[in-house]
PyMOL commands that place a pseudoatom at each C-alpha (Angstrom):
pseudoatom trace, name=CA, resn=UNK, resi=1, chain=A, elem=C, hetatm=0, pos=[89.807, 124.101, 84.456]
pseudoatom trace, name=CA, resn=UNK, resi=2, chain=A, elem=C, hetatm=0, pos=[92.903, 121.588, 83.833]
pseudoatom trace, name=CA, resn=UNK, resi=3, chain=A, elem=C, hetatm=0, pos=[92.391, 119.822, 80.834]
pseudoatom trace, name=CA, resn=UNK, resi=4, chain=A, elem=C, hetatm=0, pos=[94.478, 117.064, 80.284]
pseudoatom trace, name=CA, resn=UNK, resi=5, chain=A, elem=C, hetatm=0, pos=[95.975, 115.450, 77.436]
pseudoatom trace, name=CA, resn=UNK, resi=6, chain=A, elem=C, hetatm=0, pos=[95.868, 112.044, 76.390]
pseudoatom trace, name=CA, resn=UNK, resi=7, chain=A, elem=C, hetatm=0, pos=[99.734, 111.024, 76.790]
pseudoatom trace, name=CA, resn=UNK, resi=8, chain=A, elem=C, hetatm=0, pos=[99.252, 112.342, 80.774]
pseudoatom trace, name=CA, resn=UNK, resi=9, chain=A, elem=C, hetatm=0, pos=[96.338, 110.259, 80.998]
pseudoatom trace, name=CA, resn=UNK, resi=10, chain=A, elem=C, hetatm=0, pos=[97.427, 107.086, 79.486]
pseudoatom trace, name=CA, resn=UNK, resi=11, chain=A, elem=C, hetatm=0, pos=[100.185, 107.621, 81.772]
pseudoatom trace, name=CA, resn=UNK, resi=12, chain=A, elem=C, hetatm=0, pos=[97.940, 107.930, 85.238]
pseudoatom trace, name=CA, resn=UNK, resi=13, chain=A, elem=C, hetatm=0, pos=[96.319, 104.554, 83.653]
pseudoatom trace, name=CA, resn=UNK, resi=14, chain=A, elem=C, hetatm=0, pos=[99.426, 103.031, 82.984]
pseudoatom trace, name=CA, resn=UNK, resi=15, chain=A, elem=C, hetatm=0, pos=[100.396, 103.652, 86.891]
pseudoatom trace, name=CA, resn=UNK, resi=16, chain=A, elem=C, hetatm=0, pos=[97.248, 102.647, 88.183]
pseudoatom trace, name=CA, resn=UNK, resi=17, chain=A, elem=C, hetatm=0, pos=[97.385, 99.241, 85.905]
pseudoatom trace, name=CA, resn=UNK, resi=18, chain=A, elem=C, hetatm=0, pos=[100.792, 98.579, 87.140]
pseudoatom trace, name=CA, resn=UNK, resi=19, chain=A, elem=C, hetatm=0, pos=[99.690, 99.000, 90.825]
pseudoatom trace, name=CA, resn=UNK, resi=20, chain=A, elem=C, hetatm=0, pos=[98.007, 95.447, 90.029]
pseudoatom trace, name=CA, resn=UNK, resi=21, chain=A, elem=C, hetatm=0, pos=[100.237, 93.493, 87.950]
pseudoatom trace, name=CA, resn=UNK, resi=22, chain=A, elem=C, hetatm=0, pos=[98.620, 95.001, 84.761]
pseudoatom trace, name=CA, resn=UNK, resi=23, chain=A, elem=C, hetatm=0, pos=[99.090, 96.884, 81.437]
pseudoatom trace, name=CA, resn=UNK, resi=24, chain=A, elem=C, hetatm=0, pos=[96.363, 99.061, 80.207]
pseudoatom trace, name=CA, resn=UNK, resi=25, chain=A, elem=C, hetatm=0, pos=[95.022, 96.530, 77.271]
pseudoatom trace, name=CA, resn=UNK, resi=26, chain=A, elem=C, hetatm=0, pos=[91.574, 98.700, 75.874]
pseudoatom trace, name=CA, resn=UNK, resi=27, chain=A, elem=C, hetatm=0, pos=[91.287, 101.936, 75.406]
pseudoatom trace, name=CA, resn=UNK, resi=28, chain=A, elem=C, hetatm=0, pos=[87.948, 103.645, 74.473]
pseudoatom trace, name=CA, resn=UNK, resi=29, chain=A, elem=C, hetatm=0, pos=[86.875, 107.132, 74.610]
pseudoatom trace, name=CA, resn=UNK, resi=30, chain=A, elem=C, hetatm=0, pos=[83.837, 109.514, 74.262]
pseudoatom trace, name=CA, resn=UNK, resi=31, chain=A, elem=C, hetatm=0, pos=[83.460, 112.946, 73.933]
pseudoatom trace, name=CA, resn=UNK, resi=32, chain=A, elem=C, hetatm=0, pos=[83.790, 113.615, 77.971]
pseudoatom trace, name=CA, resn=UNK, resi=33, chain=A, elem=C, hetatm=0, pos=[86.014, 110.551, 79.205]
pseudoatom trace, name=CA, resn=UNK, resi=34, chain=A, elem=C, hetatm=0, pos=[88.959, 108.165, 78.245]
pseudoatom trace, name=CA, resn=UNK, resi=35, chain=A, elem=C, hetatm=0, pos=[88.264, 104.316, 79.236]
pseudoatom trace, name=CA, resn=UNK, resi=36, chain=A, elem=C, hetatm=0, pos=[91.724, 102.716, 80.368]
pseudoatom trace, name=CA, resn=UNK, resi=37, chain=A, elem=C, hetatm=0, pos=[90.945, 98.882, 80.465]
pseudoatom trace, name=CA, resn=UNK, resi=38, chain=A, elem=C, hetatm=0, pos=[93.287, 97.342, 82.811]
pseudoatom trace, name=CA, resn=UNK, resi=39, chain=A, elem=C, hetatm=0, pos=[93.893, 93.305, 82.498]
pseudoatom trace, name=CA, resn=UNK, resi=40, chain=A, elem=C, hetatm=0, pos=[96.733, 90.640, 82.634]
pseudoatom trace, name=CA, resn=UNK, resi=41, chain=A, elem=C, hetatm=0, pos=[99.126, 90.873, 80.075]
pseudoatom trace, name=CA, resn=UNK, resi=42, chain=A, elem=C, hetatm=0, pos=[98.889, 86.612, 79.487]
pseudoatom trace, name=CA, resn=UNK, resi=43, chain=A, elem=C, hetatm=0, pos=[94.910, 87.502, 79.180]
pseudoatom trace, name=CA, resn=UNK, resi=44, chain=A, elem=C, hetatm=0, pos=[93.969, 85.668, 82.246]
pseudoatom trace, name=CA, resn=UNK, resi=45, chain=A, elem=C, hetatm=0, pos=[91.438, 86.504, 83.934]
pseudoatom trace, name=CA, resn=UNK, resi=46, chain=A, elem=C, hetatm=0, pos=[90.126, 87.138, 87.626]
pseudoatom trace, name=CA, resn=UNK, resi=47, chain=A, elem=C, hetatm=0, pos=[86.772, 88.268, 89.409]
pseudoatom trace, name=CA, resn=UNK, resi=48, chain=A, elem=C, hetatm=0, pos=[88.435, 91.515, 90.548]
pseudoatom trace, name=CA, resn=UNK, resi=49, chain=A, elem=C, hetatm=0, pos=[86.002, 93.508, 88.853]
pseudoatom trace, name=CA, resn=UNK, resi=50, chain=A, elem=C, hetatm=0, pos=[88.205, 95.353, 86.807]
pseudoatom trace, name=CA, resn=UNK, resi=51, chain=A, elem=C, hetatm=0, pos=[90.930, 96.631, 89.134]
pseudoatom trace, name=CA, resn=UNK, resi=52, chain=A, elem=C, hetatm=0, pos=[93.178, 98.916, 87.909]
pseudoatom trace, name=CA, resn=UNK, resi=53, chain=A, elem=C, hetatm=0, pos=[90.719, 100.466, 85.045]
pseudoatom trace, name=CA, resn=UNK, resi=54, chain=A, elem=C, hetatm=0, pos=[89.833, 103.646, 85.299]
pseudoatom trace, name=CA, resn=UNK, resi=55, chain=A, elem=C, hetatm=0, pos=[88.375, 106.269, 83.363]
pseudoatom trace, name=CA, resn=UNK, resi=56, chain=A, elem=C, hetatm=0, pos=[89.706, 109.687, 83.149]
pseudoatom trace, name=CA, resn=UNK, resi=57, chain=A, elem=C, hetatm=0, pos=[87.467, 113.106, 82.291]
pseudoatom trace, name=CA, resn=UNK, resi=58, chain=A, elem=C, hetatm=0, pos=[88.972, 115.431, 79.491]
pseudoatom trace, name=CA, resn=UNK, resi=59, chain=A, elem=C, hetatm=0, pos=[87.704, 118.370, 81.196]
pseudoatom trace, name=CA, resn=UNK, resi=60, chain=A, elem=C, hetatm=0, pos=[89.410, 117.974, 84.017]
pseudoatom trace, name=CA, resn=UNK, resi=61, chain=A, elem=C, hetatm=0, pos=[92.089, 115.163, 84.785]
pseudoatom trace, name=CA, resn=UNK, resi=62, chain=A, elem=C, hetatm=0, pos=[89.734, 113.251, 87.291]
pseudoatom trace, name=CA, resn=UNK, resi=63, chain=A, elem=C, hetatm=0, pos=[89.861, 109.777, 87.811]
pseudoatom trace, name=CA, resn=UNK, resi=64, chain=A, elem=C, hetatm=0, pos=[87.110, 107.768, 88.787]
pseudoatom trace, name=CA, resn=UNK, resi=65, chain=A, elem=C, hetatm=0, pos=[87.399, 103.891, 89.240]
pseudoatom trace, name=CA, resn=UNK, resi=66, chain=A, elem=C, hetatm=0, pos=[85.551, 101.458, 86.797]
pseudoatom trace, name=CA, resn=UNK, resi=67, chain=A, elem=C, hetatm=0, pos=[82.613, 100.636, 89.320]
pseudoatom trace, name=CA, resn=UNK, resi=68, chain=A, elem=C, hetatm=0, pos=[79.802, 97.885, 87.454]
pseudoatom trace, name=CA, resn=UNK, resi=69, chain=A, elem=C, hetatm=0, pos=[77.577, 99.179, 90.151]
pseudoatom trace, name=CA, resn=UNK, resi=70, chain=A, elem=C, hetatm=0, pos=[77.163, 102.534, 88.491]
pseudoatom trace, name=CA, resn=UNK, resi=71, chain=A, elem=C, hetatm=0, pos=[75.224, 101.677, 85.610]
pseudoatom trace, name=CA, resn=UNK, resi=72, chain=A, elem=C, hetatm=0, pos=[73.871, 104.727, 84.363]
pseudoatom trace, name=CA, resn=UNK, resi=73, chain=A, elem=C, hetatm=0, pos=[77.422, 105.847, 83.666]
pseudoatom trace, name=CA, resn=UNK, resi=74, chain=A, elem=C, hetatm=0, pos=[78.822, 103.114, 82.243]
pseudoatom trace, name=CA, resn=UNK, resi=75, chain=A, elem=C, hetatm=0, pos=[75.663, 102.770, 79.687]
pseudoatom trace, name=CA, resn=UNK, resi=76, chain=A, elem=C, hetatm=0, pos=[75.791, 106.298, 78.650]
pseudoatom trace, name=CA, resn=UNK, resi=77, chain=A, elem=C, hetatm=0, pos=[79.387, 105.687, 78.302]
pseudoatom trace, name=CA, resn=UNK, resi=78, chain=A, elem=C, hetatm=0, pos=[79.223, 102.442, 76.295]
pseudoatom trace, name=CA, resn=UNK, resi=79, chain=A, elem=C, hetatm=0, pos=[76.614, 103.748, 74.325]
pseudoatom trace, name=CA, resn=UNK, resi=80, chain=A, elem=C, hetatm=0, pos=[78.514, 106.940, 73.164]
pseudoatom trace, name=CA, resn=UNK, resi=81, chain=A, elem=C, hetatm=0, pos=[82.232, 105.124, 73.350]
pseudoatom trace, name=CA, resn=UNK, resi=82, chain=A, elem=C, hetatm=0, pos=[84.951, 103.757, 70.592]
pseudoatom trace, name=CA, resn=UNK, resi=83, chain=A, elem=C, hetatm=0, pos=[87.509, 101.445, 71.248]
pseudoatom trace, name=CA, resn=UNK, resi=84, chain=A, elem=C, hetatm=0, pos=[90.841, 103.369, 70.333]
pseudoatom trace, name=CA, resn=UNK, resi=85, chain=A, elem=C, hetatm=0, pos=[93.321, 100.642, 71.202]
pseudoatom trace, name=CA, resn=UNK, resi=86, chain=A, elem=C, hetatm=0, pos=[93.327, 97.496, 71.640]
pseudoatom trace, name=CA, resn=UNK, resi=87, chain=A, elem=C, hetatm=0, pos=[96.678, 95.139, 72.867]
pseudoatom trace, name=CA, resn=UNK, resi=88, chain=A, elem=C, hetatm=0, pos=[95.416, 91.872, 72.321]
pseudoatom trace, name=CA, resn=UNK, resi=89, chain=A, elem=C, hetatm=0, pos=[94.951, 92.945, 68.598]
pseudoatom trace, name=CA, resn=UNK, resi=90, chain=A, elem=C, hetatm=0, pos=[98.448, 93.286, 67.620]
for i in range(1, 90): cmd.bond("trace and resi %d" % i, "trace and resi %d" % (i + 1))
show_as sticks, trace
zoom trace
Protein backbone atom coordinates (compact mmCIF):
# COMPACT_ATOMS: atom_id res chain seq x y z
CA UNK A 1 0.00 0.00 0.00
CA UNK A 2 1.37 3.70 -0.86
CA UNK A 3 -0.43 6.08 1.00
CA UNK A 4 -0.04 9.42 0.04
CA UNK A 5 -0.01 12.62 1.68
CA UNK A 6 -1.90 15.57 1.03
CA UNK A 7 1.02 18.09 -0.10
CA UNK A 8 1.92 15.12 -2.96
CA UNK A 9 -1.54 15.12 -3.90
CA UNK A 10 -2.37 18.70 -4.13
CA UNK A 11 0.66 18.67 -6.11
CA UNK A 12 -0.53 15.80 -8.85
CA UNK A 13 -3.81 18.21 -8.89
CA UNK A 14 -1.96 21.19 -9.25
CA UNK A 15 -0.15 19.50 -12.49
CA UNK A 16 -3.12 18.11 -13.85
CA UNK A 17 -5.02 21.72 -13.43
CA UNK A 18 -2.18 23.38 -15.10
CA UNK A 19 -2.29 20.90 -18.06
CA UNK A 20 -5.57 23.06 -18.88
CA UNK A 21 -4.93 26.55 -18.13
CA UNK A 22 -6.16 26.01 -14.49
CA UNK A 23 -5.44 26.30 -10.72
CA UNK A 24 -6.98 23.85 -8.41
CA UNK A 25 -9.84 26.35 -6.90
CA UNK A 26 -12.03 23.62 -4.38
CA UNK A 27 -10.82 21.27 -2.44
CA UNK A 28 -13.05 18.73 -0.56
CA UNK A 29 -12.30 15.53 1.02
CA UNK A 30 -13.85 12.38 2.67
CA UNK A 31 -12.60 9.78 4.59
CA UNK A 32 -11.30 7.67 1.31
CA UNK A 33 -10.62 10.53 -1.37
CA UNK A 34 -9.38 14.21 -1.87
CA UNK A 35 -11.64 16.30 -4.48
CA UNK A 36 -9.21 18.73 -6.49
CA UNK A 37 -11.69 21.16 -8.30
CA UNK A 38 -9.99 22.45 -11.27
CA UNK A 39 -11.44 25.91 -12.92
CA UNK A 40 -10.23 29.26 -14.50
CA UNK A 41 -8.50 31.40 -12.32
CA UNK A 42 -10.83 34.72 -13.76
CA UNK A 43 -13.90 32.21 -12.77
CA UNK A 44 -15.05 31.76 -16.25
CA UNK A 45 -16.54 29.13 -17.15
CA UNK A 46 -16.73 26.39 -20.01
CA UNK A 47 -18.78 23.08 -20.79
CA UNK A 48 -15.60 20.99 -20.42
CA UNK A 49 -17.05 19.03 -17.81
CA UNK A 50 -14.63 19.65 -15.32
CA UNK A 51 -11.26 19.03 -16.99
CA UNK A 52 -8.45 18.99 -15.02
CA UNK A 53 -10.34 17.86 -11.58
CA UNK A 54 -9.55 14.93 -10.26
CA UNK A 55 -9.89 13.09 -7.22
CA UNK A 56 -7.16 11.29 -5.54
CA UNK A 57 -7.62 7.99 -3.02
CA UNK A 58 -5.70 8.24 0.41
CA UNK A 59 -5.10 4.66 0.37
CA UNK A 60 -3.33 4.57 -2.43
CA UNK A 61 -2.22 7.67 -4.63
CA UNK A 62 -4.72 6.83 -7.54
CA UNK A 63 -6.17 9.26 -9.62
CA UNK A 64 -9.33 8.96 -11.20
CA UNK A 65 -10.84 11.80 -13.43
CA UNK A 66 -14.02 13.76 -12.26
CA UNK A 67 -16.51 11.80 -14.64
CA UNK A 68 -20.56 13.27 -14.05
CA UNK A 69 -21.40 10.01 -15.65
CA UNK A 70 -20.45 8.03 -12.60
CA UNK A 71 -23.03 8.96 -10.30
CA UNK A 72 -22.97 6.55 -7.68
CA UNK A 73 -19.49 7.80 -6.82
CA UNK A 74 -19.83 11.16 -6.95
CA UNK A 75 -23.16 10.96 -4.61
CA UNK A 76 -21.56 8.84 -2.06
CA UNK A 77 -18.81 11.25 -2.32
CA UNK A 78 -20.84 14.47 -2.05
CA UNK A 79 -22.81 13.06 0.50
CA UNK A 80 -19.86 12.13 2.86
CA UNK A 81 -17.48 15.26 1.56
CA UNK A 82 -16.26 18.85 3.14
CA UNK A 83 -15.04 21.57 1.29
CA UNK A 84 -11.41 22.20 2.73
CA UNK A 85 -10.41 25.09 0.50
CA UNK A 86 -11.83 27.25 -1.35
CA UNK A 87 -9.84 30.15 -3.79
CA UNK A 88 -12.58 32.20 -4.73
CA UNK A 89 -13.12 32.80 -0.91
CA UNK A 90 -10.11 34.72 -0.16
Amino acid sequence: MNEITFEKAKEIADNCAKEHGKIVAKIEENDEYWKFKAEFEDGHRDFDNGIGSVYISKKDGSIRGLQPWDMEFTRKFDESSKEIYNYFDK
